[in-house]
N, C-alpha and C positions, 0 to 999 in steps of 0.2 A: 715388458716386465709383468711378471703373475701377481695377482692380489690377489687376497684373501675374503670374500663377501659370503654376506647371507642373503637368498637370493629375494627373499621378500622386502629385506632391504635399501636393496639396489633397485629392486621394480620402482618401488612408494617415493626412491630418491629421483630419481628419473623423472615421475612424475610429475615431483614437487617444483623441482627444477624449471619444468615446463611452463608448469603455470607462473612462477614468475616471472618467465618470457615472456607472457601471454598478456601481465599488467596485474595478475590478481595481489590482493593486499592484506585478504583478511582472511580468519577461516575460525569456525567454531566448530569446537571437539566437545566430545560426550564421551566421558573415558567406559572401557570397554579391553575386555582380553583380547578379541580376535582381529581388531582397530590397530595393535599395536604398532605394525609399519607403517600405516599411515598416521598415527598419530605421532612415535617416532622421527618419521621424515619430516612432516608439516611442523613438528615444535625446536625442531633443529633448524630449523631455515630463518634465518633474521630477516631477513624482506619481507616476511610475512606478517602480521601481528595478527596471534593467537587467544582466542578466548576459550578458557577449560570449564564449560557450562555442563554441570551436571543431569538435569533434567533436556531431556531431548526433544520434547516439545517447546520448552521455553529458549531452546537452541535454535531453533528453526525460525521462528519469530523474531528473534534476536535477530539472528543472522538477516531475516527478510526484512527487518528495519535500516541495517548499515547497509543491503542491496539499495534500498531506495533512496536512503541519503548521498549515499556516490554514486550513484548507477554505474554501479560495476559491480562483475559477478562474483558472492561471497561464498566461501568450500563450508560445505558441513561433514563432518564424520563422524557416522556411529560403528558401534557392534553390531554383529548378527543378532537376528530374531526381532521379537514385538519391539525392539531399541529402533528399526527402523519405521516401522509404524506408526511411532509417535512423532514421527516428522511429517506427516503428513496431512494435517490441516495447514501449515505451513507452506506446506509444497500446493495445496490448491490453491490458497492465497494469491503464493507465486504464479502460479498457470493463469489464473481467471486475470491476474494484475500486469502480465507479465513483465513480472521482476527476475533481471536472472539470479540462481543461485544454481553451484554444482553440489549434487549429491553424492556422496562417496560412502557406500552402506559395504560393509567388510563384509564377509559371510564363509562359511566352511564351503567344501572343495561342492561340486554338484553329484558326486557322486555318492556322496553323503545323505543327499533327498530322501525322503520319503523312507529313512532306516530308524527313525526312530529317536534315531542321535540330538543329543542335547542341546538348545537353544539353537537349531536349525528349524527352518519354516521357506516357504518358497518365494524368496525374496525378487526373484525373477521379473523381470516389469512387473514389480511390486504398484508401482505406480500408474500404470498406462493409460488411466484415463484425464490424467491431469499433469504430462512429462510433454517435451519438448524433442525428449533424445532418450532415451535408452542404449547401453549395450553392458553385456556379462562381459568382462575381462578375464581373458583365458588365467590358468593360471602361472602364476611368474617361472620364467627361465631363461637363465641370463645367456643367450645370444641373438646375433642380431633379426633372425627373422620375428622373431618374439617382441623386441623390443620397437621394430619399426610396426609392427602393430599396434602395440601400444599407444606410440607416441600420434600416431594417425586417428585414432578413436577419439583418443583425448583431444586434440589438435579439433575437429569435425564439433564435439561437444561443447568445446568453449567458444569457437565462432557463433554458434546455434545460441546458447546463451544469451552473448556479448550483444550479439547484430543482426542475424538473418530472421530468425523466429522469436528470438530473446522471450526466455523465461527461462524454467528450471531444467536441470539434464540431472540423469542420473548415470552411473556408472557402480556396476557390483562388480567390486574385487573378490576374487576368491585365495584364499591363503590356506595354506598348508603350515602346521609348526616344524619347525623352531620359529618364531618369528624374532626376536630380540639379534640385536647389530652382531652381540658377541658368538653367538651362535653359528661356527661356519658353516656353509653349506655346500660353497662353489669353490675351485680357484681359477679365475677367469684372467685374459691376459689387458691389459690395460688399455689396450685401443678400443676394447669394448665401451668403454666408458666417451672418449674422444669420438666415437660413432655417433653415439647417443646424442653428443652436445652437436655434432655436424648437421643429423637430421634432424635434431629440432628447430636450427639456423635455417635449411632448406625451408621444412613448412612453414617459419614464420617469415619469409620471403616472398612467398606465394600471393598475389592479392585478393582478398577477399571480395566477392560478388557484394556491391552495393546495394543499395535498396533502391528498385527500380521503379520511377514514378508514374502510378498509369494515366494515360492520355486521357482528357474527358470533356465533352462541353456539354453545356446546361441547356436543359428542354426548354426552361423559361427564360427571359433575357431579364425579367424583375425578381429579384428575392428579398422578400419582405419580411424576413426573420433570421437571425440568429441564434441559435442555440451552443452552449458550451457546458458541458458533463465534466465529472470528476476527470483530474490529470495533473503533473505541474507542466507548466508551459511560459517557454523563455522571452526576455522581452524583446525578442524580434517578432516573436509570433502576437503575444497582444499589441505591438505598437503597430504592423501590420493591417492587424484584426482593425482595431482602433479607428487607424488610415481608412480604410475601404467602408467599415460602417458610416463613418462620418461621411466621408464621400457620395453615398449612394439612400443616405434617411433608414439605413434599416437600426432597429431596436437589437440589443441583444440584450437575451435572458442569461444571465450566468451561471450557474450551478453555484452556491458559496463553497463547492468542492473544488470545483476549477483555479479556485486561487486572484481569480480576476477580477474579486469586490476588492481586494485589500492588497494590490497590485500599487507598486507606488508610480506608476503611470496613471494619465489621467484616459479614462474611455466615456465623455461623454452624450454614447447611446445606451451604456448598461442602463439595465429598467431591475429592481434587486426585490422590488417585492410582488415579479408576477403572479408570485400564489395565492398572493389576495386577490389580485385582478381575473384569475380564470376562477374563480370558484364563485363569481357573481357572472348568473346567468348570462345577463344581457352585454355584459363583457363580449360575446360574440361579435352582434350586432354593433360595435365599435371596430373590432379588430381582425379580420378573417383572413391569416396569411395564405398563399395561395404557393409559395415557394421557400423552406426553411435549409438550412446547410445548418449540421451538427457535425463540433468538433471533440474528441475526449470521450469519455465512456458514458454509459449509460444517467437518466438524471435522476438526481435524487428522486424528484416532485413525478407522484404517478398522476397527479392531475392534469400536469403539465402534457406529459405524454397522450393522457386519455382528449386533453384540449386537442395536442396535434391532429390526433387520429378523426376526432369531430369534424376539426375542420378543412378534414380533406385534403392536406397539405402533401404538396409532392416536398420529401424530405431527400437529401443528399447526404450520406455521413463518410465524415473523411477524417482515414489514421492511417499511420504509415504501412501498421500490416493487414488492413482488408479486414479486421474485424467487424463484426455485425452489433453493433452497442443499436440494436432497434427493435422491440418487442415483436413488431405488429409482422418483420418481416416483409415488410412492402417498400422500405425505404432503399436507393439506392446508393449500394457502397463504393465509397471508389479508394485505392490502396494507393497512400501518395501523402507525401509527407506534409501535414499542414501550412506549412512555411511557401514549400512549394506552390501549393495550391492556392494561396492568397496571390502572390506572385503572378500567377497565372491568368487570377482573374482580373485585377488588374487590367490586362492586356486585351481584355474582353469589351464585346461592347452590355453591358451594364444599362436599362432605362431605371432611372431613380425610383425607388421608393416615396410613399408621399409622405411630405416636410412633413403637412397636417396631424397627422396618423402621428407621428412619431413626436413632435410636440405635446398632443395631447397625452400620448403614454408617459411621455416626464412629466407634466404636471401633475398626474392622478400617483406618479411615483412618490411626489413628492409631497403630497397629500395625506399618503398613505403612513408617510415616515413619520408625519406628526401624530398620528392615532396609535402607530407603534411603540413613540416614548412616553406619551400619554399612561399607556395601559401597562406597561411592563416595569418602565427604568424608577417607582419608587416602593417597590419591594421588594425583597429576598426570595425567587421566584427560579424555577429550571431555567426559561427563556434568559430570563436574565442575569443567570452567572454567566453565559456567555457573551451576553452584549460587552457586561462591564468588562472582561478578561480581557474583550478584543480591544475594548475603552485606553486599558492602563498596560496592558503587556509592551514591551520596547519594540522599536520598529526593527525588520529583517526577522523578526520571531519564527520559529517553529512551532505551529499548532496542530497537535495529533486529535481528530476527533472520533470520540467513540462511535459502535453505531447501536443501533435503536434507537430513541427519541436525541439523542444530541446531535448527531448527525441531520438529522430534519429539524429540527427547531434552530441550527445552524443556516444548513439551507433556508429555509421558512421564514427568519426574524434579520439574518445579521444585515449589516446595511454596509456602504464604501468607505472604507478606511483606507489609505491613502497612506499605508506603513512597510510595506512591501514585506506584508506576513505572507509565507509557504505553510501553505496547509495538506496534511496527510492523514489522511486514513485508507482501512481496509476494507473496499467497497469490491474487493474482487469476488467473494463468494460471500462478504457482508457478516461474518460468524461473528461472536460475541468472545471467540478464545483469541488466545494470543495477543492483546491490544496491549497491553502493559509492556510486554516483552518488544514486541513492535518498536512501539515507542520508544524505549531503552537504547533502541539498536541507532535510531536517527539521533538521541541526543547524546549519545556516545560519540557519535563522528561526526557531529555539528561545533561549529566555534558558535554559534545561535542559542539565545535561550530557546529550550523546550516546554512547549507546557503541551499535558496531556488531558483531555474532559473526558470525564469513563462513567459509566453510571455500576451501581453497585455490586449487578448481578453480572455483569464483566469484572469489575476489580478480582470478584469472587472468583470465577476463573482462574482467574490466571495469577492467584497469590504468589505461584514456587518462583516468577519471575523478581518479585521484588528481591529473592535472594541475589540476582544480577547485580539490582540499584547498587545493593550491600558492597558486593563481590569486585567491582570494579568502580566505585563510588560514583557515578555518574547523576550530575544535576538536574534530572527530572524533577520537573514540578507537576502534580499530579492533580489535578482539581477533580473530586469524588463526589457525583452527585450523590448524594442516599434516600431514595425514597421510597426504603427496605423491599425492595423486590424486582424496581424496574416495575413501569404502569403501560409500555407502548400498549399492550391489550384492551387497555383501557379503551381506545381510540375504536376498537372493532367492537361487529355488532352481535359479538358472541360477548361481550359484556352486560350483557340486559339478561344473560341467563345464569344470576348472581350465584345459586347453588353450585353450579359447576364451575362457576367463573371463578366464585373466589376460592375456592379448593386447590383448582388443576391448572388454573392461570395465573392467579399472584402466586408470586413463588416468595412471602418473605423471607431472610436469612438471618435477621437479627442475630449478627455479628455485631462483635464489641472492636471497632478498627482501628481506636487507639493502640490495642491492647495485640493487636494483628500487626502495626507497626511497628510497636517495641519488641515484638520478637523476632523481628527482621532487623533490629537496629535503627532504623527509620523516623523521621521526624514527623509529627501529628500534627496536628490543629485541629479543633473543631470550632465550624464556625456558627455563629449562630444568631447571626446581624449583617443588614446590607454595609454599612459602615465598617462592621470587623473585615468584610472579606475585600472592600476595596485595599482597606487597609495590609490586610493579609497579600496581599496578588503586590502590591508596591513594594512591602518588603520582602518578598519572597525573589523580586529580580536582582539579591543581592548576594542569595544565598549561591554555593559551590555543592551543595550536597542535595541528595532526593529528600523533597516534602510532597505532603501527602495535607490537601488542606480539603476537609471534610465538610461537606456542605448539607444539609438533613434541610428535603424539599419535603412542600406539602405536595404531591401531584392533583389531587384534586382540585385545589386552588391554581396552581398555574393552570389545569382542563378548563377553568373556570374563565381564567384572564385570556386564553386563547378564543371559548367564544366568543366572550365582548368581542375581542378585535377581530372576529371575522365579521360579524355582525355589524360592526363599526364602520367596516372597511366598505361593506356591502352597501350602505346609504351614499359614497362618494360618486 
């Protein structure tokens, strides 16, 4: 039988189709004239659930938040021109994290380039230093050699995504008008369509290459440290982890990014306030590992790093894809799935670590924890709107943390909470954009309360996202440090050259963020007492909608209570 189609259409329907083969769930659109088939296809397909985000940076961010909360790969779609450019701090994110997302950037035909023609630009591995996949898709014509191209590109991008390389792909459509459904173009005979559905059953039949585990045994038979970086990580892998440190006297450091201070499994060789312990000299002359295995990404703590590299340590870092999370470059990588690899060694023979050593680092832990509530937990202080957040927030919570100074005073202060909070942030290229929208995107598809720590010169950023919160009402809780500029510079020694410093390096903003929320719709608070904000964070796990509870730090005062307790820590 002959039908009637338009053929950009039938390409974007095709498409769409696949990917719901494929498992995808979600997709965020940035509307756009040249998008139209793809936005048409993707907003007609009820399998999918669709979000129409206007701002295309705050699209991308979105989008890389509901990546990370399902790990599975989420579609974005823009227009031609600078529309897709603005996805692109997003898309490093994704690369540096890798988080998969598909990009689907529309664009005029290529023959179009370089003539002049309106909202054209050379979108062409637009992205290549921060993609996973690439390719231009010819442009639509509806028969089968055409379409089994198609379906073959697409098919290779979302594998690459999903499983082999997992992170971002892109794909540029090019479109020709008429693009609208009603618009005919073609009359094609109806087994065309029956083709299409055959060979996509074919390649999703196909088995995909697993991730293959590489072989390794260890130079040394004693490993006298563990290390664990930013990542979430499942409780096979810390009960594992857990198992074999215990078994063997090693210590592990844990990144408070890693997730594995506030894991409701019990690990006890976590040691949580190394960074007091390596930044007192004589700390060496206690502790000199000679064999450390790093799991997870890079560590917050550069001291930590700079300790390893001191002491000499043959380091081992192991992730399933062979990345290098090691500054110095000297460490060896082995590409193997962590789970594996515990497993493994196991099987190994293993000479203990000494009891002694590893005793003594808990006691000086636990030493440490008393000087930490001492000095922080009875003021209204940066350190300590996160202790109490992690204090009073419900167990299973989602906590997004900003970066700059909360991210490290995260890592730096928080201690073992024992509530099985999932913690995320954007440590992939570490930017200060997109956190809010991030954010949005995990408490959107989380049954979990979310609470997010941003300090102010990020909220700044990234205000167009709060139109999200708005747009789809989603229960963020937003904890806003304010201490109008963001001080991390503070910490460097380019602050002693106050002329310049305070010019060109405080950036204050003095923003009025009440007044920033109510024109988003958004619920305020400011708070302006340690007791209000306990109070505030209790009642705010009650609430169904975005708040925004505003906290106005001294940083010089907390710079102030962070000496004491390094100082403090140093006489133990």
């Amino acid at each position: 039988m002959k039908i009637k189609v338009n053929r950009n259409i039938l390409w974007t329907t095709v498409f769409t189709d696949f990917l719901v083969r494929c498992g995808v769930k979600y997709a965020c659109i940035s509307p756009g004239s040249r998008s139209t088939p793809l936005t048409f296809a993707i907003a007609s397909e009820k399998r999918i659930k669709k979000f129409p985000i206007v701002d295309e940076r705050s699209s991308g961010f979105f989008a890389l938040g509901i990546a990370k909360a399902t790990n599975s790969p989420v579609v974005l779609v823009t227009t031609s021109g600078t529309a897709t450019a603005e996805l692109y701090p997003a898309i490093i994110e994704a690369y540096q994290s890798r988080v998969p997302l598909i990009i689907c950037t529309a664009d005029r035909p290529a023959y179009l380039r370089n003539t002049g023609t309106n909202q054209t630009i050379n979108q062409k591995n637009i992205y290549k230093n921060h993609i996973r996949f690439f390719d231009e898709l010819p442009l639509p014509f509806p028969d089968k050699k055409n379409l089994r191209r198609l379906l073959t590109i697409v098919n290779e991008a979302i594998q690459i995504s999903a499983a082999t390389e997992k992170g971002p792909v892109h794909l540029n459509f090019q479109f020709e008008k008429p693009f609208e459904p009603d618009s005919i173009t073609d009359t094609i005979d109806d087994s065309l369509v029956s083709f299409a559905n055959n060979f996509s059953e074919s390649l999703l039949s196909k088995k995909n290459s697993p991730i293959v585990n590489e072989s390794f045994k260890l130079d040394k038979k004693t490993i006298d440290l563990i290390t664990v970086g930013a990542g979430i990580f499942d409780k096979n892998f810390i009960q594992l982890l857990s198992r074999f440190a215990v078994k063997n006297n090693i210590p592990i450091f844990a990144d408070a990014n890693s997730g594995l201070r506030f894991s409701n499994i019990e690990i006890p060789n976590l040691i949580t306030n190394y960074e007091a312990l390596i930044r007192n000299e004589d700390f060496k002359k206690i502790f000199s590992p000679k064999t450390a295995i790093h799991f997870g990404r890079n560590l917050t703590s550069q001291n930590l790093e700079e300790f390893i590299v001191r002491s000499k340590v043959k380091r081992v870092v192991v992730n399933e894809h062979g990345d290098r999370f090691d500054s110095t470059k000297k460490a060896r990588v082995i590409k193997c799935e962590p789970e594996f690899f515990l497993q493994d060694l196991f099987s190994k023979r293993i000479e203990k670590a000494s009891s002694d050593k590893l005793n003594y680092l808990k006691k000086l832990d636990e030493e440490i924890e008393k000087v930490k509530s001492k000095t922080f937990k009875n003021s209204l202080n940066e350190v300590n709107v996160i202790l109490e957040l992690l204090e009073l927030i419900p167990e299973n919570s989602n906590l997004f943390i900003g970066n700059s100074l909360p991210v490290r005073d995260l890592d730096f202060f928080s201690s073992v909470k024992n509530k099985g909070i999932k913690v995320f942030q954007n440590r992939g290229a570490s930017g200060i954009d997109g956190i809010i929208a991030t954010a949005l995107g995990i408490a959107h598809c989380s049954k979990q309360q979310t609470y997010l720590v941003i300090g102010d010169l990020s909220f700044y950023y990234d205000l167009n996202s709060l139109l999200i919160a708005r747009q789809f009402d989603i229960p963020l809780k937003i904890i806003l440090i304010n201490n109008n500029g963001g001080r991390i510079f503070e910490y460097l020694p380019i602050s002693k050259q106050r002329v310049i410093f305070d010019k060109y390096f405080i950036t204050p903003i003095n923003l009025n963020f009440q007044k920033v929320a109510e024109s988003f719709g958004l619920t305020h608070k400011l708070i302006k007492s340690l007791s209000s904000y306990k109070k505030a964070i209790l009642n705010s796990n009650k609430l169904k909608s975005c708040l925004i509870l505003e906290v106005r730090t001294d940083s010089l005062f907390t710079k102030s209570l962070k000496e004491k307790f390094w100082s403090e820590t140093k006489k133990i």
